[in-house]
N, C-alpha and C positions, 0 to 999 in steps of 0.2 A: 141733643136728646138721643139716648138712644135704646135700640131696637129689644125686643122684648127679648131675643135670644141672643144678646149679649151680658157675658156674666164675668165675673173675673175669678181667676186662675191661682193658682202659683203658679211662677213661673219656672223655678229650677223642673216639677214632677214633669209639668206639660212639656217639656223642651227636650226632654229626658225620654220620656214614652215616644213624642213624635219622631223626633230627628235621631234619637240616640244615638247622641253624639257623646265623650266623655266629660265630668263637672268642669275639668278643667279649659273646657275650651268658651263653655256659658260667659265669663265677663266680656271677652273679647264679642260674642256673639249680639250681645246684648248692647255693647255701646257702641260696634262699627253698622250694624245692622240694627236700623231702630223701626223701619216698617222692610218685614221679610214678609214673603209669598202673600203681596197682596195683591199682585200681577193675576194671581189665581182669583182673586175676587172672594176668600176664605178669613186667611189671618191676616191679623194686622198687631204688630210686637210696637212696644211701648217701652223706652229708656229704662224705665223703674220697674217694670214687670210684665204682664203679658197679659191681653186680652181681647178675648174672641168676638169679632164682631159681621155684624153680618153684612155687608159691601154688595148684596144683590143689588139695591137700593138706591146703589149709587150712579149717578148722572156721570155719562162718559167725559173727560175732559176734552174743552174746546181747543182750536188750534191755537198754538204756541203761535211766534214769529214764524215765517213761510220765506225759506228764501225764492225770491224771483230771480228770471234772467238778468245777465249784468252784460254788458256789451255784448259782444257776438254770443253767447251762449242761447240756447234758442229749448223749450217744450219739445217734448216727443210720446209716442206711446210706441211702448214693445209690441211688435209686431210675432217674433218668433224668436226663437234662438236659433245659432246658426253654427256651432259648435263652436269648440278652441276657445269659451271663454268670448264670443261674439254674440251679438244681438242684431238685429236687423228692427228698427225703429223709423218710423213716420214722424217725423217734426214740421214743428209749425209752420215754420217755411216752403212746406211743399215740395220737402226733399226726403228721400228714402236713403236713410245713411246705415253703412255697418258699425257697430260702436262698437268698444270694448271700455272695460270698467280698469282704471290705473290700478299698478301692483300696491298702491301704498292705500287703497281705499276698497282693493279685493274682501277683505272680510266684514267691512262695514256696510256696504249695499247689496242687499237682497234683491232683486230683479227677475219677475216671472213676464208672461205673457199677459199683455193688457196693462201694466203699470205705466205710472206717467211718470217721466223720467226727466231730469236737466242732461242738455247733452253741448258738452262743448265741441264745436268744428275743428279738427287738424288745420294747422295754417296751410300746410302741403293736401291736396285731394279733400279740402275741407268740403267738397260739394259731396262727397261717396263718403268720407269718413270721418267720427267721433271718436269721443268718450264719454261716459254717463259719468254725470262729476255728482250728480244724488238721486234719489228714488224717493217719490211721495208716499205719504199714506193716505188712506181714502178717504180721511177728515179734511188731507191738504187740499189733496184733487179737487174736495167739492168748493174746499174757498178757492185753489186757482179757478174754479170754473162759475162763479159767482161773482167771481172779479172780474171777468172776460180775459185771463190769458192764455188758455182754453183755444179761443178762436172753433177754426174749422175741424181740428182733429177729435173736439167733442162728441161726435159721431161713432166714435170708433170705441169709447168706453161700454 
C-alpha cells in the first residue's frame, strides 16, 4: 500500500533536475543503482522508472547475523583514543589493552569513544595488546547485550 505522497514520475526529467547528471550516463544509472539515496530515508529508484516514496514510515531494520567471539578473541569498549591510530579499550576479560585496527581493515572500521568492539589478543604482550578485528553498531550492542556477552563491561555503555 502506499503512502499518500507517493506519486510517479518520469524518470529521465526527475534524474535530470535532481542529480544533473548527462542522458547519457541514466541507463547505466538506472540498472546498476536500482534503490539510490534511500539511506536518506527520501528516494527510492525503481529498474523501470522512478518513484518518490515516502520511507519516514518505515521500521528500522532488525539485526542481520552478529558475529561473536571465536577462540581467543574477547568484547571490549573504547575507552579513549590514544593517538598513532591506537585506542585504549576495556575488554571482557578484565584486561585494559591498547589496540590498533590492521592496515587491511583501516577504512572499513569506524571506531569512536564508547563503541563495542571485537578485539583480537597479540600472541606476543597479548595481556597489554590487540587489534580491533570489528566495530558494532548499536542494534548489534543491544543483541550482544540481550544475549549476555556483554558481561560486566555493560556498565560502561
Amino acid at each position: 500500500m502506499k503512502s499518500e505522497s507517493s506519486f510517479k514520475i518520469k524518470p529521465i526529467n526527475f534524474l535530470l533536475q535532481l542529480l544533473e547528471i548527462p542522458l547519457k550516463f541514466l541507463p547505466n544509472l538506472l540498472r546498476e543503482v536500482p534503490c539510490f539515496l534511500s539511506s536518506f530515508g527520501i528516494f527510492c529508484f525503481k529498474k523501470l522508472g522512478c518513484e518518490i516514496v515516502d520511507m519516514s514510515d518505515e521500521e528500522d531494520q532488525g539485526v542481520g547475523r552478529v558475529r561473536e567471539p571465536e577462540g581467543d578473541e574477547v568484547l571490549g569498549i573504547v575507552l579513549r583514543k590514544e593517538g598513532g591510530g591506537k585506542y585504549r579499550v576495556y575488554c571482557t576479560d578484565d584486561r585494559e589493552r591498547i589496540c590498533r585496527i590492521p592496515g587491511s581493515k583501516k577504512r572499513g572500521i569506524w571506531v569512536k569513544r564508547d563503541s563495542v568492539v571485537l578485539v583480537s589478543p597479540w600472541d606476543i604482550q597479548g595481556d597489554e595488546k590487540g587489534d580491533i578485528v570489528q566495530s558494532y553498531s548499536q542494534a548489534e550492542n543491544e543483541w550482544l547485550e540481550d544475549n549476555g556477552y556483554l558481561g560486566e563491561i555493560s556498565e560502561f555503555l
